[in-house]
C-alpha positions as CSV (number, residue, x, y, z in Angstrom):
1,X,-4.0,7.8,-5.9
2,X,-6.5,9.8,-7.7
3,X,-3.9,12.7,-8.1
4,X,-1.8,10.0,-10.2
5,X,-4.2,8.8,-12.4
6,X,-4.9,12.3,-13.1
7,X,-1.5,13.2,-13.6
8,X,-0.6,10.4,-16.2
9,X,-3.2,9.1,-18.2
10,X,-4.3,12.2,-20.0
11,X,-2.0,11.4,-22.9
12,X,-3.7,11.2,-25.9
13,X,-3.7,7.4,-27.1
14,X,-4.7,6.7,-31.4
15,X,-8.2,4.1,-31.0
16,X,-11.6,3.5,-29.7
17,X,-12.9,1.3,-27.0
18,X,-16.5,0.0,-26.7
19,X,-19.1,2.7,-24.9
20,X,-20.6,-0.9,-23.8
21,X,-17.2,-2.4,-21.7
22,X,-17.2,1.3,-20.4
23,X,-20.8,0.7,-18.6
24,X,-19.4,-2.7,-17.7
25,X,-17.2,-1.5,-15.4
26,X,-19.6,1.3,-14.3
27,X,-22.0,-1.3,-13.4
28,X,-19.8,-2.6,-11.0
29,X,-19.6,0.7,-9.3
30,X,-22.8,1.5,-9.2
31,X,-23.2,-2.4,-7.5
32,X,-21.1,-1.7,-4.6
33,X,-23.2,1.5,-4.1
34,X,-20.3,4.1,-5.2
35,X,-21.7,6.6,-7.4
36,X,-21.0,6.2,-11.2
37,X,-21.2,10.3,-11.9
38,X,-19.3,11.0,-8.8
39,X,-16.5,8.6,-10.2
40,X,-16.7,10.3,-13.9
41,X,-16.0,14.1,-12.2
42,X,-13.3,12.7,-10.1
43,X,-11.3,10.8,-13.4
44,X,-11.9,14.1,-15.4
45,X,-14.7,12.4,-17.6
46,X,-17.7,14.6,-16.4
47,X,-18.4,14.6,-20.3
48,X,-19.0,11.1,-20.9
49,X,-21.7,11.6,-18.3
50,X,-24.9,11.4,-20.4
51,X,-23.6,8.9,-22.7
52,X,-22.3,6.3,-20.6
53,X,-25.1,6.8,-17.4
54,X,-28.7,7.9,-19.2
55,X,-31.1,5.3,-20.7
56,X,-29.8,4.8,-24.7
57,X,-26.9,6.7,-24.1
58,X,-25.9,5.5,-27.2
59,X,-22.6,3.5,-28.7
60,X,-20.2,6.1,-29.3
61,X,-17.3,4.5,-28.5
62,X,-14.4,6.1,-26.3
63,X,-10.6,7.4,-26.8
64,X,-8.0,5.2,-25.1
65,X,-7.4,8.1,-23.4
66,X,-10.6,8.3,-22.0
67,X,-11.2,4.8,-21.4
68,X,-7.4,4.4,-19.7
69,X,-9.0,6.7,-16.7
70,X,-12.4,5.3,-16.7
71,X,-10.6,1.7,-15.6
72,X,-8.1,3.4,-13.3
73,X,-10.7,4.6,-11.3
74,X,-13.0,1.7,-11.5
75,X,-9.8,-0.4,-10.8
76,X,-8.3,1.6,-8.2
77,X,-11.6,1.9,-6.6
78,X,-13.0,-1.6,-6.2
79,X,-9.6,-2.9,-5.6
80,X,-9.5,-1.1,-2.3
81,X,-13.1,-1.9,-1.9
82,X,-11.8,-5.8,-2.1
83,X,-9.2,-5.5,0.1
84,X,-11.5,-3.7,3.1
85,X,-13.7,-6.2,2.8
86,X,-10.8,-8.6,3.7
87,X,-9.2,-6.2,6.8
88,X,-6.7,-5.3,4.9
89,X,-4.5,-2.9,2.9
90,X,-4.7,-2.7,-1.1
91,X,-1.7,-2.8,-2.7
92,X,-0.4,0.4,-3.6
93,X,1.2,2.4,-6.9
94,X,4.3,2.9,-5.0
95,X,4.5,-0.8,-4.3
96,X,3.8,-2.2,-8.1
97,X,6.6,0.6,-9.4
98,X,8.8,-0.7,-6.7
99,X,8.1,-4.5,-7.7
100,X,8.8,-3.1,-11.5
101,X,12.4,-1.9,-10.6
102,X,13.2,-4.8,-9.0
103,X,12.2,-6.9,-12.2
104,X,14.1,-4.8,-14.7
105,X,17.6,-6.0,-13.6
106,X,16.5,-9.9,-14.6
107,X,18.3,-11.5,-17.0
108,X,15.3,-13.5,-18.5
109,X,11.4,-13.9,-18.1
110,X,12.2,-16.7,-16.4
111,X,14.2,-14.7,-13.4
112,X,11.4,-11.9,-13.5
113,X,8.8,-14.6,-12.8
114,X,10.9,-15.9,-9.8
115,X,11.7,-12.7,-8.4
116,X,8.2,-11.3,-8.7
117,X,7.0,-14.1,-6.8
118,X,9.8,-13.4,-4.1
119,X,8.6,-10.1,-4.1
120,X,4.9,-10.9,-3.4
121,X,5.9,-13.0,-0.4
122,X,7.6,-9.7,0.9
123,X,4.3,-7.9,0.5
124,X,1.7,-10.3,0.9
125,X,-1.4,-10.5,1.6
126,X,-1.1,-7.1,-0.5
127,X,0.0,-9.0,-3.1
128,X,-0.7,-12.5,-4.7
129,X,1.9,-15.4,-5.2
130,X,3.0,-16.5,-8.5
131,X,3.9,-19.7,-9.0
132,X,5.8,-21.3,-12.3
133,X,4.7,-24.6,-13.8
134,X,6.2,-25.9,-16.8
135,X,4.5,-28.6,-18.5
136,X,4.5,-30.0,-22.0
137,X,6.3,-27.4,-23.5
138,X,4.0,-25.1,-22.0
139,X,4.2,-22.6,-18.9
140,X,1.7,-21.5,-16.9
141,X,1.5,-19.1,-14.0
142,X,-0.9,-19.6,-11.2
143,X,-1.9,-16.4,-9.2
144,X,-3.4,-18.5,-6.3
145,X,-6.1,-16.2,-4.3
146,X,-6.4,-15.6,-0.2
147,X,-9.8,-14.4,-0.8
148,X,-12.6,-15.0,1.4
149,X,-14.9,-12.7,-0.3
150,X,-15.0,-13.7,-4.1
151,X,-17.2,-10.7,-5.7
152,X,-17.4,-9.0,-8.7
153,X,-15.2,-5.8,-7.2
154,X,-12.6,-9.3,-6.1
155,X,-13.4,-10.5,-10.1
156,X,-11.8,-7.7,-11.5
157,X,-9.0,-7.0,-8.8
158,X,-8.0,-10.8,-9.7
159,X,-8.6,-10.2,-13.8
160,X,-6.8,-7.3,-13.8
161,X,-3.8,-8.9,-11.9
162,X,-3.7,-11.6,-14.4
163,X,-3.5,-8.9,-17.3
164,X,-1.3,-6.7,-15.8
165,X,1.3,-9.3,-15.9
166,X,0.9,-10.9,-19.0
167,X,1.6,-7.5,-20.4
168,X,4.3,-6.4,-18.4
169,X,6.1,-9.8,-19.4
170,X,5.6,-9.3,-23.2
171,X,6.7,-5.4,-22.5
172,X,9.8,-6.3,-20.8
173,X,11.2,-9.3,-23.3
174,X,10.0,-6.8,-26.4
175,X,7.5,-9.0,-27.8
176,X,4.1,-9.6,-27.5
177,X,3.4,-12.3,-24.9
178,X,1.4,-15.0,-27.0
179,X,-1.3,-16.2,-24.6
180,X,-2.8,-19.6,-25.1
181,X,-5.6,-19.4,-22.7
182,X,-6.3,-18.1,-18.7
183,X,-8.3,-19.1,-15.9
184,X,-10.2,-17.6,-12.9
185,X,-11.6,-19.3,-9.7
186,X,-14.6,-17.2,-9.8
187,X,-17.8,-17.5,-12.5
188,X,-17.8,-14.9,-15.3
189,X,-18.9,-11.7,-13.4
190,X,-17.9,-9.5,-15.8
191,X,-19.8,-9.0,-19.4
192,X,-17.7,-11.0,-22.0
193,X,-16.6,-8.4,-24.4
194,X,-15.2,-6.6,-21.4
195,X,-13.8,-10.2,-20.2
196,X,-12.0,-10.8,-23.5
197,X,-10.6,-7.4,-23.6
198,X,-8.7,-7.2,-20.5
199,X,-7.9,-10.5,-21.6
200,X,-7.5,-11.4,-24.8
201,X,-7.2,-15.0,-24.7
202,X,-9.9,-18.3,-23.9
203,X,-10.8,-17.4,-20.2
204,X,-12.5,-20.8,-18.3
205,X,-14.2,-19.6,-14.9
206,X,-14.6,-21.8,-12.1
207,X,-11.1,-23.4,-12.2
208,X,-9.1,-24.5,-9.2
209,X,-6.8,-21.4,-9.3
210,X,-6.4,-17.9,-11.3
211,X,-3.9,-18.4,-13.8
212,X,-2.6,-17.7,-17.9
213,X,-0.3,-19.7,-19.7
214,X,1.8,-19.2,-23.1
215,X,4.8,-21.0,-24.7
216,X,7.3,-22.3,-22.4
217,X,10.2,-21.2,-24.7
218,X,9.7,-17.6,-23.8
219,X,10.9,-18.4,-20.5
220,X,14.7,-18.2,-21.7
221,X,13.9,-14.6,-23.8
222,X,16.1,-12.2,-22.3
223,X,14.8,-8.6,-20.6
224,X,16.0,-6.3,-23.2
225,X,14.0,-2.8,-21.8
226,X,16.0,-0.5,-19.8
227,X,15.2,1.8,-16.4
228,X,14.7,4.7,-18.8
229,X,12.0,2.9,-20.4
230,X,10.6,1.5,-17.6
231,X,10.0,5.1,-16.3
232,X,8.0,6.2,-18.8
233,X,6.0,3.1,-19.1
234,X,4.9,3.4,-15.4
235,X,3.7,6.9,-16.3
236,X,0.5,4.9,-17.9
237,X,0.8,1.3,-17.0
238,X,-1.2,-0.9,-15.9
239,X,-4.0,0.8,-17.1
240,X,-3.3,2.1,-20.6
241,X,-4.3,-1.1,-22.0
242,X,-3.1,-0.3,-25.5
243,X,0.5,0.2,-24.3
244,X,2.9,-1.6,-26.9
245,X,4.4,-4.6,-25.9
246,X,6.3,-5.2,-29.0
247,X,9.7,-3.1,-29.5
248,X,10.4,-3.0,-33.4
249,X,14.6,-2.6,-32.6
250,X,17.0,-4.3,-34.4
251,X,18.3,-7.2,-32.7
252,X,21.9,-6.6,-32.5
253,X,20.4,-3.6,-30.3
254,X,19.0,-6.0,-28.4
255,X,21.9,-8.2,-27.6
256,X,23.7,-5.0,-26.7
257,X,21.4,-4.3,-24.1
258,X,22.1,-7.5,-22.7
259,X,26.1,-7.8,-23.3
260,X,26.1,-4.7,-21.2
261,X,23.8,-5.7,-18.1
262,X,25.9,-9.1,-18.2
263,X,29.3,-6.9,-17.9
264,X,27.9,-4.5,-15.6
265,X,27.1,-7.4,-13.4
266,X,30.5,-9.6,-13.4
267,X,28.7,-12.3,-15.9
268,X,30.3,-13.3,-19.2
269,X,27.8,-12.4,-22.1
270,X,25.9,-15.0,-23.9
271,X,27.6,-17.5,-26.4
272,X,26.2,-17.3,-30.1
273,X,24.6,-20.7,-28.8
274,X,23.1,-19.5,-26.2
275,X,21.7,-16.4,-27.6
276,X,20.1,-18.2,-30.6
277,X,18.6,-20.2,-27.6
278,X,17.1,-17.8,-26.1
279,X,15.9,-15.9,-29.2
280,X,14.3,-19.0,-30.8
281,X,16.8,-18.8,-34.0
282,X,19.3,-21.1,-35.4
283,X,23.3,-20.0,-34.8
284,X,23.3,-19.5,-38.5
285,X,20.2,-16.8,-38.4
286,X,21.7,-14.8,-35.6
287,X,24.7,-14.5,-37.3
288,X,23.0,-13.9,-41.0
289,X,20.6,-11.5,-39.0
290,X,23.5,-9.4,-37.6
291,X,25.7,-9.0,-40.9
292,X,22.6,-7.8,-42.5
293,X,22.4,-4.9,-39.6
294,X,26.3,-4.1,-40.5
295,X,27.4,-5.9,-37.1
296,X,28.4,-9.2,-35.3
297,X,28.7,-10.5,-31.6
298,X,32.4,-9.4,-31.2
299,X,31.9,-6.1,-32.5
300,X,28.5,-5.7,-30.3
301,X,30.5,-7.3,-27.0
302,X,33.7,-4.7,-28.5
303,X,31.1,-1.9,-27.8
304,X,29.8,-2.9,-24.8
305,X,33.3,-3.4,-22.8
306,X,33.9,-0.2,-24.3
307,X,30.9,1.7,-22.8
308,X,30.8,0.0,-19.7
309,X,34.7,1.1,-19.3
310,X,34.0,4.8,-19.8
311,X,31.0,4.8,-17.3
312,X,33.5,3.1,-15.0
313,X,36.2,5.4,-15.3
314,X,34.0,8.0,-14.0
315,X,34.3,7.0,-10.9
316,X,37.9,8.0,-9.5
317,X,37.4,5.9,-6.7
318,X,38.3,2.6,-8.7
319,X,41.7,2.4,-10.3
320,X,42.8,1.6,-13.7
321,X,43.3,-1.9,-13.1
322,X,39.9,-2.6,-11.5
323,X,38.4,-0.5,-14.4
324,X,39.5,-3.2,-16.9
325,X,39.0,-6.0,-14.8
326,X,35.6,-5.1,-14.5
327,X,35.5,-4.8,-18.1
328,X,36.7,-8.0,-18.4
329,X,40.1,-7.8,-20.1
330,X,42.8,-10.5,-19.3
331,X,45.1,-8.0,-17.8
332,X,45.6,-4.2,-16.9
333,X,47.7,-4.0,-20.5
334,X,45.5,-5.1,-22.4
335,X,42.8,-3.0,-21.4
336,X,45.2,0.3,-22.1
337,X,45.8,-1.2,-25.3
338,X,42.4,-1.5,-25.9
339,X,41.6,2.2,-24.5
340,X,44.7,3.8,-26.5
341,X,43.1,2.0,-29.8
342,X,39.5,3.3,-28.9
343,X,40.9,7.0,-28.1
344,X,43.9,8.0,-28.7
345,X,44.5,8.3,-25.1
346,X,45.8,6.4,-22.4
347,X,42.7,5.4,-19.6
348,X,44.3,7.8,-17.3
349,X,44.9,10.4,-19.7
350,X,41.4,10.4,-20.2
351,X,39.8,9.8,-17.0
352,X,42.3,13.6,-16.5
353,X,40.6,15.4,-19.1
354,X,36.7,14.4,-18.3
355,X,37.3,15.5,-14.7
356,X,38.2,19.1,-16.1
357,X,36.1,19.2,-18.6
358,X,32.9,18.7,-16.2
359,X,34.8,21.4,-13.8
360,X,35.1,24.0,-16.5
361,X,31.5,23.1,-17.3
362,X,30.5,23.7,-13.6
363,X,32.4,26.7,-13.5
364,X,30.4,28.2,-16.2
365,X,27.3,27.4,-14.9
């Protein structure tokens, strides 16, 4: 685990965080007598040493960088310690990356929610329920706790939990996840700057159950990140707490994304309707929206069959008339017409010349 951490969070990241959350976190460590220095030298950060550990250290605050591998190996550290103290095993970074593939097939936050919670019923107790209540127009996730042993190092295993996956939800639907308040089973452990900055939201302590809740109308948002992304997100996440949520890409990008998971998948992409649903616009926006980008939904679901056909075709194991069925067109005719209007080239035609073409290129390699 420490190899990771090492590994991926040396990238440099623009910002400061406060010295002060910094000794928060080392408090704990020193509390659950693991040595603070010790901990420093392991993460790289033997230079922070004085400033962070001897009396009036002073306020110079640290990089992102820095302060992404201080709370890895604070995290990583008292998580396990939680999970000892309850016999059993912490959950892994294998496991959370392996949870994160699974989630970036959904369709909508909504499916992501109800698969992760599937998920943590395969791994649990590694792993905490999550449980979907919608209520008022708002939605709220509960992250109900096993715990017998509720502790600061169990405080921040269960805070860190609850911000991990606000973020990863607002990363995954391209927009920052607005929060409209949490809640922990445990009192405040933690100082409140360092509180309010894992979690940026009104936290109330002592509740029944550990939970955050935001606007139930992001439920429908469609996942619009791809596997690529996700792979260089998990390079950093969860603990790169600056890690953009917010994807500044042109919407008829993102409705392209999603025509061509639907296809892939058998499913008839979205009606106007339905996609001004789950965007929170009006039918007449969306459209307005993609004539200003030079585009419309015909043209973005033209591309996508389009794509989707050619990544099919690569495979000479399905024939020309699955290849178009899968790409949804009517009949096997209509797809070649299609094809021949896209190319110039009949699908088989085609399909002949890419299989040479990648054999000279093997040839010359």
């Amino acid at each position: 685990m420490t190899k990771w951490v090492n590994k991926h969070l040396s990238r440099p990241v623009p910002g400061r965080v406060s010295a002060a959350i910094a000794r928060d976190l080392l408090r704990l460590v020193r509390q659950f007598d693991y040595d603070p220095s010790v901990l420093l030298r392991d993460a790289g950060l033997s230079h922070l040493g004085s400033a962070l550990l001897a009396p009036g250290g002073g306020e110079r605050p640290l990089s992102h960088g820095d302060f992404a591998r201080l709370y890895a190996h604070c995290t990583l550290l008292l998580d396990d310690h939680a999970a000892h103290q309850e016999g059993r095993e912490a959950l892994t970074k294998a496991g959370f990356d392996m949870m994160c593939h699974c989630l970036i097939t959904c369709r909508t936050l909504r499916d992501v929610i109800d698969r992760m919670d599937r998920f943590s019923v395969m791994l649990g107790p590694r792993l905490g329920r999550l449980l979907l209540k919608v209520d008022e127009g708002k939605a709220r996730i509960d992250m109900p706790t096993v715990r017998k042993i509720r502790n600061a190092c169990a405080y921040l295993s269960d805070l860190t939990g609850l911000s991990t996956y606000a973020r990863l939800y607002g990363w995954l639907i391209g927009e920052d996840l607005p929060l409209l308040g949490a809640a922990m089973r445990y009192p405040p452990l933690l100082d409140k700057p360092t509180i309010h900055y894992l979690m940026p939201c009104p936290v109330r302590h002592g509740a029944p159950e550990n939970s955050f809740h935001f606007p139930a109308t992001y439920l429908d948002r469609p996942v619009i990140r791809s596997p690529h992304e996700l792979e260089s997100l998990l390079e950093r996440f969860p603990f790169d707490i600056e890690e953009p949520q917010s994807k500044d890409a042109p919407l008829s990008e993102r409705i392209a994304h999603l025509f061509g998971a639907m296809l892939a998948s058998g499913e008839t992409p979205s009606t106007a309707a339905e996609l001004a649903r789950q965007f929170s616009i009006s039918v007449a926006t969306l459209k307005r929206r993609l004539a200003a980008e030079s585009t419309s939904l015909a043209r973005i679901k033209a591309k996508a069959r389009q794509t989707l056909a050619y990544q099919l075709l690569a495979d000479p194991r399905l024939t020309i008339g699955e290849v178009g069925r899968r790409a949804q067109f009517s009949d096997t005719s209509a797809f070649r017409r299609a094809f021949h209007a896209w190319t110039g080239q009949s699908p088989t035609c085609w399909r002949e010349t890419q299989i040479i073409g990648a054999r000279d290129d093997s040839r010359l390699e």
